[in-house]
Residue frames as qw, qx, qy, qz and C-alpha x, y, z in Angstrom:
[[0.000, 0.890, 0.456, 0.000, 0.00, 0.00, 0.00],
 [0.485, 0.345, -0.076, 0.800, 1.02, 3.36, -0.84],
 [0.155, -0.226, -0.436, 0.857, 0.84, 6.43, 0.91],
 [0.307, 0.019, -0.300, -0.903, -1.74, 7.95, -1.97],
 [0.492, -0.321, -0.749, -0.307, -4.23, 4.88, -1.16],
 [0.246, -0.426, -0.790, 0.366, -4.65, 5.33, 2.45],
 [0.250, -0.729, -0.203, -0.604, -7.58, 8.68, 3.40],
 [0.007, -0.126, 0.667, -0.734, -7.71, 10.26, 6.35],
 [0.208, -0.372, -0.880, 0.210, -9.39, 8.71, 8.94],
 [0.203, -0.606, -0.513, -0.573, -12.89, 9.99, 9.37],
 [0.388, -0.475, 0.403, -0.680, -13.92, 11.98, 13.17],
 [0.553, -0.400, -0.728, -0.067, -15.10, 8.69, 15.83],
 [0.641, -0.643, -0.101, -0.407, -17.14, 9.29, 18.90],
 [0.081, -0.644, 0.743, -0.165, -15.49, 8.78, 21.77],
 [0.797, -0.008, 0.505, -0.332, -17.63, 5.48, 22.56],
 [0.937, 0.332, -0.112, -0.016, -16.66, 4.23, 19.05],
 [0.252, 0.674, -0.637, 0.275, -12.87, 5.19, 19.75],
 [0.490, -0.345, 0.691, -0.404, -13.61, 2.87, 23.11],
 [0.929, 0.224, 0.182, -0.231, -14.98, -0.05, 20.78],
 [0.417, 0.844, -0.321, 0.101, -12.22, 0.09, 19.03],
 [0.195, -0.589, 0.767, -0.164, -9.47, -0.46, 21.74],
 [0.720, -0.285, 0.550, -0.311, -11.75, -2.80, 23.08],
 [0.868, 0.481, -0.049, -0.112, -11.53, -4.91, 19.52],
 [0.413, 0.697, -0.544, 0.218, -7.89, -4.18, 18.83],
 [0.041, -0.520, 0.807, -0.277, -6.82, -5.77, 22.36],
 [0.859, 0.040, 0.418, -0.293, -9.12, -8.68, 22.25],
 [0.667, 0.698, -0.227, -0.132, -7.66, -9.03, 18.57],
 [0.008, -0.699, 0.613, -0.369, -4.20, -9.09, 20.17],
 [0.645, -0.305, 0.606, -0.353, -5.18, -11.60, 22.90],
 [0.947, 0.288, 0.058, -0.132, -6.84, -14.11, 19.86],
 [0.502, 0.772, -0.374, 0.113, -3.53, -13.34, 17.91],
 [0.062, -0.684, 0.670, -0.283, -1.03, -14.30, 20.76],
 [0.695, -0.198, 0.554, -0.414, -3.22, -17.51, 21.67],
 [0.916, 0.387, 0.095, 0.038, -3.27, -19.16, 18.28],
 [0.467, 0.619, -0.574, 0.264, 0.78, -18.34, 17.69],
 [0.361, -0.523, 0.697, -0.332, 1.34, -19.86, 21.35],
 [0.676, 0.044, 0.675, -0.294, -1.04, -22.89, 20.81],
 [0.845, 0.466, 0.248, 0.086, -0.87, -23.65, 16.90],
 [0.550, 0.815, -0.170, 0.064, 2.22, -21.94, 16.10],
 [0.066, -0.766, 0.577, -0.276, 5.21, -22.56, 18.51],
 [0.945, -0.182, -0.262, 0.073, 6.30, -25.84, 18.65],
 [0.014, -0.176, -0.980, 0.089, 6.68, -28.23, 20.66],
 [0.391, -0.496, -0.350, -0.692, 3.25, -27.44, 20.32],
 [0.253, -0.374, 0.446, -0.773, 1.68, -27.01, 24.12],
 [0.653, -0.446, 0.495, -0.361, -0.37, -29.89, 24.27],
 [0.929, 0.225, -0.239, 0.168, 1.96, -32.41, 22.86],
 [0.422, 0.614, -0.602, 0.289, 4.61, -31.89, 25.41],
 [0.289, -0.417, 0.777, -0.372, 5.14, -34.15, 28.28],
 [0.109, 0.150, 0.963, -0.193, 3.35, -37.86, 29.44],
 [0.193, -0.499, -0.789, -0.302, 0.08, -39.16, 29.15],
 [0.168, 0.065, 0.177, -0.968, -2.50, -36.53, 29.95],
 [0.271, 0.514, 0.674, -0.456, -5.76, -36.56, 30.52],
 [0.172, 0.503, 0.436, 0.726, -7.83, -35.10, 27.37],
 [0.253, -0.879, -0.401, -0.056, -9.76, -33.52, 30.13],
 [0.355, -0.805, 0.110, 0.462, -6.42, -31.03, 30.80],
 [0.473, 0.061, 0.435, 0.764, -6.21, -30.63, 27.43],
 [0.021, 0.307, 0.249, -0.918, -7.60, -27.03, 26.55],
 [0.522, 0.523, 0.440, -0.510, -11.43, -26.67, 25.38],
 [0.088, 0.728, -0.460, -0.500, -9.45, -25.50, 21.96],
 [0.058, -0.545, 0.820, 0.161, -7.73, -28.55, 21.67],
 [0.355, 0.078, 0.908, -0.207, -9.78, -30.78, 22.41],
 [0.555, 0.623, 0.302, -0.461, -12.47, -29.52, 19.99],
 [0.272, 0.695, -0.555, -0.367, -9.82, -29.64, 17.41],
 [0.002, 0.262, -0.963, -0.056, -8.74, -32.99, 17.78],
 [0.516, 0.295, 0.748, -0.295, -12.49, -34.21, 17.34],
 [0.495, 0.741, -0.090, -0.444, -13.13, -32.07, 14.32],
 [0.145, 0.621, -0.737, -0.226, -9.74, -33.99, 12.95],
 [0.293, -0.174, 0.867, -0.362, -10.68, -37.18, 13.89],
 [0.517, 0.547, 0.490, -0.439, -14.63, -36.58, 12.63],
 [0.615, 0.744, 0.180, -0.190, -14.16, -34.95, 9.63],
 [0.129, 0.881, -0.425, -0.160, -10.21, -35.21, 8.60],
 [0.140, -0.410, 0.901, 0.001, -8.41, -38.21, 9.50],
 [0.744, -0.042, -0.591, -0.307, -9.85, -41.94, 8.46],
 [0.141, -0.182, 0.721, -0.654, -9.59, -42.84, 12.33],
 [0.499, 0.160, 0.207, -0.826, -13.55, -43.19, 12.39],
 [0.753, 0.251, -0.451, -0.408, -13.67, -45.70, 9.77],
 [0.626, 0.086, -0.769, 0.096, -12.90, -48.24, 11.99],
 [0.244, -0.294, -0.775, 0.503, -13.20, -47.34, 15.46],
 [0.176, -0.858, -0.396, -0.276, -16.42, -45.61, 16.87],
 [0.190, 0.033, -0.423, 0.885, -15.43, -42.02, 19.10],
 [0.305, 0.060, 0.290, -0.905, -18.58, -41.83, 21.38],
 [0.549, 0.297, 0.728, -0.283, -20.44, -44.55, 19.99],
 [0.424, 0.795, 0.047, -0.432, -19.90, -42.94, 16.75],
 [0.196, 0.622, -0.692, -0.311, -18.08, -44.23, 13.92],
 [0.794, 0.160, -0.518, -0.276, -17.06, -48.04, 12.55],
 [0.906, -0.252, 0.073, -0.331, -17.43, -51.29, 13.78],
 [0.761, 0.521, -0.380, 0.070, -14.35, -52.56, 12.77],
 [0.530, 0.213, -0.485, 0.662, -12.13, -51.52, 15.91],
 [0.351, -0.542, -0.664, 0.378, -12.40, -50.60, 19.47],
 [0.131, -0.985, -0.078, -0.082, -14.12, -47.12, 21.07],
 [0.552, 0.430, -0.200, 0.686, -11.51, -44.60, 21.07],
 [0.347, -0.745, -0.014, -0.570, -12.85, -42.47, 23.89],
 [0.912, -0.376, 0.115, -0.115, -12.14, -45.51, 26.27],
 [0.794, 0.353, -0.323, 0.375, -8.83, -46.54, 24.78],
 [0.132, 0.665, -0.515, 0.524, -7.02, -44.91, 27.89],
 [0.604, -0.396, 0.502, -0.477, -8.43, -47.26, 30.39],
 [0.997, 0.061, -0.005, 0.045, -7.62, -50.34, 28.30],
 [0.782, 0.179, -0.050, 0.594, -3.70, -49.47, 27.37],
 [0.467, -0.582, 0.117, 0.656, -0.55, -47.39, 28.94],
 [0.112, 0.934, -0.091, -0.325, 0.35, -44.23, 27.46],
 [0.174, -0.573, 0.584, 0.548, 3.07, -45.70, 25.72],
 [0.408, 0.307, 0.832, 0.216, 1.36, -48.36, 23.69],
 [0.361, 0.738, 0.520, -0.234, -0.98, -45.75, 22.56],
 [0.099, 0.785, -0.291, -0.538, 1.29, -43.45, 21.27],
 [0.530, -0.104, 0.815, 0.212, 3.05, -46.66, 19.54],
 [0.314, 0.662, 0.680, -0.010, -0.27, -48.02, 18.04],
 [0.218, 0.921, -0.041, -0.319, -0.42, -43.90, 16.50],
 [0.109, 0.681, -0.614, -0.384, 3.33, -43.49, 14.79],
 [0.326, 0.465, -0.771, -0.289, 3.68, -46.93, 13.63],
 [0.829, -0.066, 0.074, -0.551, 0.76, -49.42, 13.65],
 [0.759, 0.515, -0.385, -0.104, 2.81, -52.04, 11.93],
 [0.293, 0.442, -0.695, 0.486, 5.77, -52.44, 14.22],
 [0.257, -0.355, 0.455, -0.775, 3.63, -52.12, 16.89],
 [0.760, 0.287, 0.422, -0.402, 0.58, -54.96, 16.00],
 [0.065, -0.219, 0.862, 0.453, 2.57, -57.01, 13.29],
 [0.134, -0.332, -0.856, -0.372, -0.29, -57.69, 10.50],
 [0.069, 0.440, 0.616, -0.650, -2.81, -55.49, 12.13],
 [0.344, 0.759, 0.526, 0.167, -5.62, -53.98, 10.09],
 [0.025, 0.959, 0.134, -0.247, -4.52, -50.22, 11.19],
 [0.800, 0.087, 0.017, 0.594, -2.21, -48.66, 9.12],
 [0.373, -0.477, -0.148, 0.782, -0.18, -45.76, 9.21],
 [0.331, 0.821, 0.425, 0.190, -1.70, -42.52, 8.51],
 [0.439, 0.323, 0.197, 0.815, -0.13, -39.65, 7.10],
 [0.133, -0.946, -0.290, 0.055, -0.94, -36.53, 9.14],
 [0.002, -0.715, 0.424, -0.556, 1.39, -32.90, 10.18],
 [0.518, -0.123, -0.732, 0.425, 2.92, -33.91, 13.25],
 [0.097, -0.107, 0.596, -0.790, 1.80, -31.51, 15.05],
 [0.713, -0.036, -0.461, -0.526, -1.85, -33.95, 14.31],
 [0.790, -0.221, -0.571, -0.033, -0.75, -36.55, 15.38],
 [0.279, 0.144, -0.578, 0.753, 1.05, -35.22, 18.61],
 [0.548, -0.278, 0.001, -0.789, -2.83, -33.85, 19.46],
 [0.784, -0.122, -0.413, -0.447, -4.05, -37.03, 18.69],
 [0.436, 0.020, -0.752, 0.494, -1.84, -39.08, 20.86],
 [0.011, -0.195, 0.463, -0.865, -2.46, -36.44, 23.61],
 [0.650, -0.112, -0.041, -0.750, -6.17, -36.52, 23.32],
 [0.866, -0.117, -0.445, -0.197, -6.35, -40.40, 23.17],
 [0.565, -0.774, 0.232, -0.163, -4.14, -40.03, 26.32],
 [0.758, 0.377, -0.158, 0.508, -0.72, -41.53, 24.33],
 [0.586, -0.537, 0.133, 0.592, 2.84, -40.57, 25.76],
 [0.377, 0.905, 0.145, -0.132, 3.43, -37.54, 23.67],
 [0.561, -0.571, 0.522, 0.295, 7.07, -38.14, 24.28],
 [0.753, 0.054, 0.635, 0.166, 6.94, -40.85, 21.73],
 [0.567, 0.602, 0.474, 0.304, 5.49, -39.27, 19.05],
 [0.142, 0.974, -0.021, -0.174, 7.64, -36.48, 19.09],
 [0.652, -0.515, 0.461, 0.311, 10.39, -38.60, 18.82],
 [0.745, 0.102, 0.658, -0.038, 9.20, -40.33, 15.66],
 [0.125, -0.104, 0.556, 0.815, 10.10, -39.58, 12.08],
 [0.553, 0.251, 0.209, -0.766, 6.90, -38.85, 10.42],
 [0.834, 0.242, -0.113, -0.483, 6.93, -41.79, 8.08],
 [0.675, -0.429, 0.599, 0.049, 7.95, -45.17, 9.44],
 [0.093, 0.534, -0.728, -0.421, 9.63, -47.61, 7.10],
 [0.843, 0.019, 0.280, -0.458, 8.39, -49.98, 4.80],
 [0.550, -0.295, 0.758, 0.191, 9.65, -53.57, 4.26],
 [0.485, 0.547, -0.195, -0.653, 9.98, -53.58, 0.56],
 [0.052, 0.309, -0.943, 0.109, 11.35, -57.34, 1.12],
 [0.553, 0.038, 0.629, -0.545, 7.65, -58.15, 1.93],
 [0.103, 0.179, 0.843, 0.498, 5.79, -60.96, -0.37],
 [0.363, 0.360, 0.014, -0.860, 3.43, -59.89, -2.40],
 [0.602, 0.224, 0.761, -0.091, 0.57, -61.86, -3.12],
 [0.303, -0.298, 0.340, 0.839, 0.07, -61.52, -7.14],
 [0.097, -0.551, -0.741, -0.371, -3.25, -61.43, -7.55],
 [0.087, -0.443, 0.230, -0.862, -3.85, -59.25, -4.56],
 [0.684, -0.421, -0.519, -0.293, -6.89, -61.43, -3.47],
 [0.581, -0.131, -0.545, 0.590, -4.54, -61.96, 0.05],
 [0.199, -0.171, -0.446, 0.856, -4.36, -58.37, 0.87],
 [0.323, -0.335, -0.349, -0.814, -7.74, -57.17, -0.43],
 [0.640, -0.532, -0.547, -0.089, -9.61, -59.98, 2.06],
 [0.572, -0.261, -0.491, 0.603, -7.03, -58.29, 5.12],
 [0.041, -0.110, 0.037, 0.992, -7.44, -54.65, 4.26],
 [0.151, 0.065, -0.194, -0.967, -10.26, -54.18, 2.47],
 [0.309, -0.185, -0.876, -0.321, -13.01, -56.67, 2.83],
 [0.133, -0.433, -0.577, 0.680, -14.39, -54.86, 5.95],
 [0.252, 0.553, 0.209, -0.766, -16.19, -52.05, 4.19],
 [0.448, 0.387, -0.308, -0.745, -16.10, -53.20, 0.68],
 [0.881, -0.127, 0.411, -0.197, -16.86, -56.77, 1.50],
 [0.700, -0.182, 0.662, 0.195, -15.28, -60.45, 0.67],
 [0.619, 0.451, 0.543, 0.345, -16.49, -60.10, -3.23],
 [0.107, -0.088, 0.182, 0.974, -15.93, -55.67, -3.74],
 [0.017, 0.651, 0.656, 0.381, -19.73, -55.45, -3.94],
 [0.051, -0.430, 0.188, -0.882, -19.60, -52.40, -1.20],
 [0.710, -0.527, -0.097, -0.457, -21.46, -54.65, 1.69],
 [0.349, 0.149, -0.770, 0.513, -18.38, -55.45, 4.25],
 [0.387, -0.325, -0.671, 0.542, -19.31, -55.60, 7.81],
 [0.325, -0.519, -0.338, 0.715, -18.47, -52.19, 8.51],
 [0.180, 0.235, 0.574, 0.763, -20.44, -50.59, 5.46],
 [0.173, -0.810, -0.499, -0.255, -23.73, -49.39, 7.03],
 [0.508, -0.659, -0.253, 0.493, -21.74, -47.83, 9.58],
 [0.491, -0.178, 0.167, 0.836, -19.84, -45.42, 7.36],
 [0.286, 0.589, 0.137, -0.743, -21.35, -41.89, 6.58],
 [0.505, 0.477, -0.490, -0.526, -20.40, -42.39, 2.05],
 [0.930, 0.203, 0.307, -0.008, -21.33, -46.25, 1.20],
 [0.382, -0.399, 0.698, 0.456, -17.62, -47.72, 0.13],
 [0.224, 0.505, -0.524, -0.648, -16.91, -48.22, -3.48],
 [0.870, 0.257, 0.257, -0.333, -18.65, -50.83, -5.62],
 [0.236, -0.427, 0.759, 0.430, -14.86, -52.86, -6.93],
 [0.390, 0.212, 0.859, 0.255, -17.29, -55.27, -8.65],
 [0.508, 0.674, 0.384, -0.375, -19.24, -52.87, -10.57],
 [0.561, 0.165, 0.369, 0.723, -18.17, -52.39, -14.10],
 [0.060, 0.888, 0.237, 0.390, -20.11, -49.40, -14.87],
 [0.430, -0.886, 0.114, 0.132, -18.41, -47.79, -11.68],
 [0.761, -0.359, 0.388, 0.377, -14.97, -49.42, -12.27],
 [0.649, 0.478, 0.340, 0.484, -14.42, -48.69, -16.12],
 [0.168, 0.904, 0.274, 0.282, -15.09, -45.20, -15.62],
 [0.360, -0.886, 0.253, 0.148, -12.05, -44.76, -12.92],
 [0.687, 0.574, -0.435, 0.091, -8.51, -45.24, -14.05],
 [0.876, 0.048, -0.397, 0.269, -5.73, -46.98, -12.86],
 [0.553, 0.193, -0.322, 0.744, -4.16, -44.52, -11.46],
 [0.421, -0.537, 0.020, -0.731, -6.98, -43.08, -10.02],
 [0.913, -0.214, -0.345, -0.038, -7.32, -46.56, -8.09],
 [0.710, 0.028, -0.428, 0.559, -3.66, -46.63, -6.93],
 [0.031, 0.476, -0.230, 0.848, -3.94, -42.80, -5.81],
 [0.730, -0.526, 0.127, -0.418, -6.83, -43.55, -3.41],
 [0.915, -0.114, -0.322, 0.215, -5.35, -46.73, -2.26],
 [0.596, 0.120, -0.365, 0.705, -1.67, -45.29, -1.73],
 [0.183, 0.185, -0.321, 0.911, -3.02, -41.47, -0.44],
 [0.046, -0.435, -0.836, 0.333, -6.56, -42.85, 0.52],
 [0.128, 0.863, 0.488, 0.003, -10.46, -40.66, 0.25],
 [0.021, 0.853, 0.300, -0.427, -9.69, -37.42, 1.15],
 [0.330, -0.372, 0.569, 0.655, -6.78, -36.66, -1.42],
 [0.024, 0.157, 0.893, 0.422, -9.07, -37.72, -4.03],
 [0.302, -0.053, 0.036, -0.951, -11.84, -35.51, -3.00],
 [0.605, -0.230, -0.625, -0.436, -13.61, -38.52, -1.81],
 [0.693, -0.662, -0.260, -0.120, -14.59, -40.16, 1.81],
 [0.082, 0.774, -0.545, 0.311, -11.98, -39.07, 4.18],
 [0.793, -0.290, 0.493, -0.209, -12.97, -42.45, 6.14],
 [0.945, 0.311, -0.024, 0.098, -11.52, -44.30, 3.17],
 [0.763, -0.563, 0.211, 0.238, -7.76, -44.85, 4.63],
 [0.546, 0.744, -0.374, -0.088, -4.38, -44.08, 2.83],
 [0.908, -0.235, 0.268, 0.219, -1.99, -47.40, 2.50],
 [0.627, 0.723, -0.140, 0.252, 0.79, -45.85, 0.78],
 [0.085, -0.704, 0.591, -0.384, 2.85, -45.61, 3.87],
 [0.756, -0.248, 0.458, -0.396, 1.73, -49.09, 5.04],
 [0.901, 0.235, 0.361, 0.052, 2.38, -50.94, 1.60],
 [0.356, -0.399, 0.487, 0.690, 5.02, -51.20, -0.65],
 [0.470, 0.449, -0.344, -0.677, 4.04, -49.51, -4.69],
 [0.221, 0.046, -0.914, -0.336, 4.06, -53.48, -5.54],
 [0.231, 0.160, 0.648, -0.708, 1.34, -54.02, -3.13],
 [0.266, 0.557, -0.007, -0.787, -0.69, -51.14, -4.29],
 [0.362, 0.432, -0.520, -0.642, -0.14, -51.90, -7.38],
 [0.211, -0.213, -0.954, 0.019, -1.33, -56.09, -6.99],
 [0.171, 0.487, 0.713, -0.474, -4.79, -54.62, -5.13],
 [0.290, 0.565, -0.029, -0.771, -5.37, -52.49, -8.31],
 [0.424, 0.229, -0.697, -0.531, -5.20, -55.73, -10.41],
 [0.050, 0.224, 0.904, -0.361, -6.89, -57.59, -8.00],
 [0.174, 0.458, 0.177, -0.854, -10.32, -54.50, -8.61],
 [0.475, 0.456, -0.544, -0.520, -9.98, -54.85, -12.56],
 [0.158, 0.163, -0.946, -0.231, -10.47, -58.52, -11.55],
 [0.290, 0.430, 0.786, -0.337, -13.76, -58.56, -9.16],
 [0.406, 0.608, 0.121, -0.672, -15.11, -55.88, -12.08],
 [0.620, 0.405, 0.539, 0.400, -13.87, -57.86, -15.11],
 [0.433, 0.831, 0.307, 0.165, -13.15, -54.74, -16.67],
 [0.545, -0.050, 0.040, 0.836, -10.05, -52.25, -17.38],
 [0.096, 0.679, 0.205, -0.698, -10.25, -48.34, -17.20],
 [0.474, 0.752, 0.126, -0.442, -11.26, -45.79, -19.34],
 [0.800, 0.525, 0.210, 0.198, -9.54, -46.24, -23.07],
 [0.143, 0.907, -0.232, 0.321, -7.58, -42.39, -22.73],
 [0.363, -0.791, 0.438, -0.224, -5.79, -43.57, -19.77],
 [0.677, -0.268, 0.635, 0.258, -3.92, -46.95, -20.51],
 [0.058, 0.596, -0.687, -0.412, -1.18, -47.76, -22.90],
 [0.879, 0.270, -0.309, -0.243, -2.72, -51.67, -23.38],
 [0.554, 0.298, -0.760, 0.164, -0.05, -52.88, -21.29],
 [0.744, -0.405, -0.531, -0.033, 0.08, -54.71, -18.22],
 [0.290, -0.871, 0.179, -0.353, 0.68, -53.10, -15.42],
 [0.588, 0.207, -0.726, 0.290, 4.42, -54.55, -13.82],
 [0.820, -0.078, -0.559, 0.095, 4.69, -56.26, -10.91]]
């Protein structure tokens, strides 16, 4: 802004000149609370031991549900409040079954932690998942320790149909055949994809397929409950559950988007 854009400032009452302040130092107050509490890490509550959520601030705590509800894929499996899938245990409760360290664990690096477990490892900002811990009442310690994306065993076998890891991963919400009636399908706000439809299936490409898989719903401007396994699997994986798909639908994507070859190994 130059000097020629700004006018002088018009006469105020004193009562508006008193609205004013009163704005400007409330303004101030907001301004210093969000740079203390969302800008200055260690973020405030992600530093020490297991904590109550209940001495985590009103803020926080409202935050880390909103994430939880409407951000993370958390929900799709376990219920918070009676709310959410069927798949895994209540999350609200999870501090009176397991120690603060396990929990944090079970967060940074499902895998290591629950060899072969359904949960895998989601991709968040750390300072996410340092909430989340906190809130689920995790040793925040841990997960400040932790690199932000754990390592995956690219040494792992890979089944080459996919059929293996589709029935472990994915048969819960999009069921045993990809018809979209797992288990844990009524529960979920968007009704999981239909793998066996062709009409549905032709119309996505391949690489639309692998993208949700590897970076999961929300990336893809679709359910955010629909998990990302791109930190959890290795690109062969991925890439074996995306010909597994093209097999429950019998059908291959759109024409524009494949070369005719086979997708490698």
């Amino acid at each position: 802004m130059v000097a020629s854009d700004v006018s002088a400032p018009s006469p105020r009452s004193p009562t508006e000149r008193r609205a004013s302040l009163r704005w400007l130092a409330g303004s101030r107050l907001t301004a210093l609370y969000f740079t203390a509490t969302l800008l200055t890490p260690p973020f405030a509550w992600a530093q020490g031991s297991a904590t109550p959520a209940s001495d985590l601030t009103p803020f926080a705590r409202a935050k880390a549900e909103a994430l939880l509800r409407d951000q993370l894929p958390c929900l799709g499996c376990h219920t918070l409040d009676g709310k959410g899938g069927k798949l895994a245990p209540e999350l609200a409760t999870v501090r009176t079954r397991r120690d603060a360290a396990y929990v944090a664990r079970v967060i940074v690096d499902p895998q290591a932690t629950v060899p072969g477990t359904l949960m895998p490892h989601t991709p968040m900002p750390h300072a996410w998942r340092a909430l989340i811990v906190r809130y689920l009442g995790g040793d925040a310690t841990i997960a400040d320790a932790a690199g932000d994306v754990p390592p995956i065993d690219a040494a792992a076998p890979v089944d080459s149909t996919g059929a293996t890891l589709y029935a472990h991963y994915c048969t819960g919400c999009h069921g045993s055949r990809g018809r979209g009636d797992g288990p844990n399908a009524a529960s979920l706000p968007v009704s999981p994809a239909r793998h066996a439809s062709k009409e549905v299936m032709a119309a996505r490409p391949d690489d639309a397929l692998y993208d949700t898989i590897a970076g999961g719903g929300t990336i893809m401007n679709r359910s955010p409950r629909m998990p990302a396994y791109g930190t959890t699997l290795s690109p062969a994986q991925v890439r074996a559950l995306v010909r597994h798909i093209r097999s429950l639908c019998q059908c291959q994507g759109p024409a524009w988007s494949t070369d005719g070859q086979v997708a490698p190994k």
